[in-house]
N, C-alpha and C positions, 0 to 999 in steps of 0.2 A: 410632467410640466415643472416638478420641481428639482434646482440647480444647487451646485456643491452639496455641503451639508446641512440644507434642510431635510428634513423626514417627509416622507412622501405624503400629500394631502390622500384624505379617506376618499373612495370612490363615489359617495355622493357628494365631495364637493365639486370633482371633475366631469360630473354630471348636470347640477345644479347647474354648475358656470356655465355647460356650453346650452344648454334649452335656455338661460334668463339671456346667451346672447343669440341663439338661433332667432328668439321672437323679436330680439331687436333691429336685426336683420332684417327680418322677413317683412318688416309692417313700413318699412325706408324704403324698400328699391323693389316689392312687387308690382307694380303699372310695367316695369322693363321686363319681366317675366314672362308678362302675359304680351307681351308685343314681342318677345323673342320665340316662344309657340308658334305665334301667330304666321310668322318668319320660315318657321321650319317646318310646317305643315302645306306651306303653299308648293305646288308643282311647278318644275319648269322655270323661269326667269323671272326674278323676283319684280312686286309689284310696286310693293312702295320700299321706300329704306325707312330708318328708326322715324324719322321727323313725322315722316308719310306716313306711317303707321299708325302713329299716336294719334293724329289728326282725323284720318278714315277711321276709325276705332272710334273715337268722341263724336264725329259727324254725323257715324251713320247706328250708332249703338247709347250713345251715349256715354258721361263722363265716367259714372257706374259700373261700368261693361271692365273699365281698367281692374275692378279689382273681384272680378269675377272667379271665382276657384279661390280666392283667399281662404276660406273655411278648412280646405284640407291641408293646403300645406302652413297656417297657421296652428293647427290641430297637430300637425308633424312636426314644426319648427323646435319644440320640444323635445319630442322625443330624439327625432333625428339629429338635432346637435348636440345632445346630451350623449348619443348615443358615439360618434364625431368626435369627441375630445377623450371621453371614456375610454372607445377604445383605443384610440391613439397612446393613451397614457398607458394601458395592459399592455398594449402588444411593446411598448415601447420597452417597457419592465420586462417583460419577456425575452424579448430581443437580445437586451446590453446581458441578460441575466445568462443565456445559451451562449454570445456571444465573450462570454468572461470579461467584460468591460464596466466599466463606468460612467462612459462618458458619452455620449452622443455624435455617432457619426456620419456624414454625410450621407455614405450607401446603408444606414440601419435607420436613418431617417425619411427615405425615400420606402425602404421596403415597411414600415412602420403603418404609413403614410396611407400604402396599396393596402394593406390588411384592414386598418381602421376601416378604408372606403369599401369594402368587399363584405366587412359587417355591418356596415352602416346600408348596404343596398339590400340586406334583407326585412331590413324595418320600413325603407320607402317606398317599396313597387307601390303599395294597393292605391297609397294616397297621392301618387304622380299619375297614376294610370283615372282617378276619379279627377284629377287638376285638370288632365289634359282634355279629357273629355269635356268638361265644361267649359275650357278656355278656348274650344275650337268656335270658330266664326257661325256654324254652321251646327251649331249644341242645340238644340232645344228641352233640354235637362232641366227642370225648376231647382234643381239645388243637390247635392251632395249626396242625399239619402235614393235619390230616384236612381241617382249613378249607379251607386251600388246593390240595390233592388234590380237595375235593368241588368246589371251584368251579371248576378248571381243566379236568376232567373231564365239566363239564353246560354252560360258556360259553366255555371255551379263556380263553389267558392274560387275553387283554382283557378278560375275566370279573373278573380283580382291578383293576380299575378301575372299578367301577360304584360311581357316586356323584361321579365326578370332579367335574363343574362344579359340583355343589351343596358338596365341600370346597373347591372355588376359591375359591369367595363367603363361606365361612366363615370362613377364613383373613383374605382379602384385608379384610374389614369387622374383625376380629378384632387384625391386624395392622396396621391404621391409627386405630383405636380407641388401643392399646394405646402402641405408637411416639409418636402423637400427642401424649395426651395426658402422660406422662413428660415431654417437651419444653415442654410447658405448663408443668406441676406445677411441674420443677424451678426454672422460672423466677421462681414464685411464692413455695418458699420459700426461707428465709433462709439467706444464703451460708455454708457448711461449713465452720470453723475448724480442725476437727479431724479423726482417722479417725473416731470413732465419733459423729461430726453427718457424715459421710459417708456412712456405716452406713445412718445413721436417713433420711435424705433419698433415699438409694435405694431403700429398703422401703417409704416412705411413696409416691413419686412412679410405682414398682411395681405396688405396690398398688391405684391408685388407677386407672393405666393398665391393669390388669387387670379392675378392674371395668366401667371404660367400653366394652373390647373386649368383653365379654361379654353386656353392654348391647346392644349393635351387632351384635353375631352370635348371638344364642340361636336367634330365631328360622330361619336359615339353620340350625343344628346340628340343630333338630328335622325339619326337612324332609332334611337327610342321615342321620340314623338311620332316618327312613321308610324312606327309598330304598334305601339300605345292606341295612336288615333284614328288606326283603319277598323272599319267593322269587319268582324267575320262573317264569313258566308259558306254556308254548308256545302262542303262537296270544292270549296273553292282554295287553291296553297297561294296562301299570304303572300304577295310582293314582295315584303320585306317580313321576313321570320327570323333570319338570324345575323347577328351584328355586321362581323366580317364579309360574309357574302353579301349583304346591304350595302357595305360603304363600296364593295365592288359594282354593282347596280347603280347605283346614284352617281358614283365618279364618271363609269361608262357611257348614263342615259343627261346626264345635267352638268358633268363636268366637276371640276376639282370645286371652284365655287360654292359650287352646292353646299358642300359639306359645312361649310360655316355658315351656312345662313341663319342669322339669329348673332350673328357672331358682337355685333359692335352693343347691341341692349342687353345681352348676354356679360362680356366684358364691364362696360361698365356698371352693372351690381356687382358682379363678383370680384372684380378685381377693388373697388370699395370695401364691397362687402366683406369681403375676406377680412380688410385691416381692419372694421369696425368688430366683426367676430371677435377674432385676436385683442384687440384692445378692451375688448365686453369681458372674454374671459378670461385672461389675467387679471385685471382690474379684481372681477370678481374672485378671483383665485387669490388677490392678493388679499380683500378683505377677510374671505375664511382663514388666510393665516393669522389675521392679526386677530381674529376674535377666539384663534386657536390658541394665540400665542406661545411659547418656545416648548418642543422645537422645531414648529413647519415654521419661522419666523428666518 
């Protein structure tokens, strides 16, 4: 994260920043989470859209029901974007380091981008796989620990890992999307004078890079809440078991549509969220400098 010649911030600040912004994220735009689940678990021709959603969800569950699964990916928001910037910043250093460079480029900011999200999807299986289950319409879960009790009990521990490769792909499309186009953006707009054109250029360049990762990965998110949110059945081969064959399945039986269901409450957290991210951890990146002061300054 760090430009010319500053000295690179220590790994727990690049840590630090992105969990103090993972939870700032996560506690803003989780109600559209769980109506984007909600979305992508439904078969066949969707029922309500986002408005309709939100509405049959508080009518018939209660207002409560919005932030149901908060516990684990609250509990992840943490590690998981700590873990999201971290290694964005290693493999980045890595990268320019193999690549003999200096400077940050478009195609080492996109492969950057894949890597961080491919290590970032071995820290969230267990805790999207315990969200999904709770967030389904159709849960009867009391809470987090039974998730995990039920499923370690009927598949043993490697039962909380179902769904792995299909979050690989998620991530990994979502996190090069995302990384990428920031590095784009920023270059496109016009150079920051001040802190608050700093501000504005990280939310915007965020934002934007949000949106395109979510672009890029929707369809991978719907074929992981499949997977995620079927029960297994002894003797019985999963529907959907493995990514690519799945988006074959769904495109063939539901059409291209399908694939984005979830797509518009999905979008807007993320492509927000994204710039709020981005703005959470620089901001905080910038204070570790200054309390570092010269030479991360």
């Amino acid at each position: 994260m760090s430009t010319g010649g500053q000295k690179p911030l220590p790994f727990i600040a690049n840590f630090a920043a992105g969990a103090i912004a993972g939870i700032s994220e996560i506690l803003t735009f989780y109600p559209l989470d769980v109506v984007k689940t909600r979305m992508q678990l439904e078969r066949g021709k969707a029922q309500y859209g986002l408005v309709g959603s939100f509405r049959a969800i508080i009518a018939q569950e209660g207002f409560g029901r919005l932030y149901r699964g908060l516990v684990p990916p609250l509990l992840l928001e943490a590690p998981k974007r700590a873990v999201k910037f971290a290694a964005n910043d290693f493999w980045g250093k890595t990268y320019l380091g193999m690549a003999g460079q200096t400077k940050m480029t478009q195609e080492l900011s996109i492969l950057t981008g894949c890597s961080a999200g491919a290590t970032e999807s071995f820290v969230v299986v267990p805790f999207e796989l315990v969200k999904i289950k709770l967030q389904d319409k159709s849960s009867t879960y009391a809470g987090p620990m039974a998730v995990v009790k039920h499923i370690i009990k009927k598949d043993g521990l490697l039962g909380l890992y179902a769904g792995m490769e299909s979050t690989f792909w998620r991530h990994v499309w979502w996190n090069g999307g995302y990384f990428g186009s920031i590095h784009q953006v920023r270059a496109l707009l016009p150079k920051a004078e001040t802190p608050q054109a700093t501000l504005f250029n990280n939310f915007v360049s965020g934002s934007i890079g949000g949106f395109v990762g979510t672009v890029l990965n929707t369809p991978f998110d719907v074929v992981k809440s499949r997977i995620q949110g079927a029960e297994k059945i002894p003797g019985v081969i999963p529907k959907y078991n493995w990514t690519y064959p799945a988006l074959v399945t769904i495109l063939r039986e539901e059409g291209a549509m399908a694939l984005y269901k979830g797509f518009v409450p999905k979008v807007l957290r993320l492509a927000p969220g994204g710039g709020v991210l981005l703005l959470v951890v620089e901001f905080t990146l910038t204070v570790f400098r200054k309390a570092l002061g010269p030479p991360y300054l």
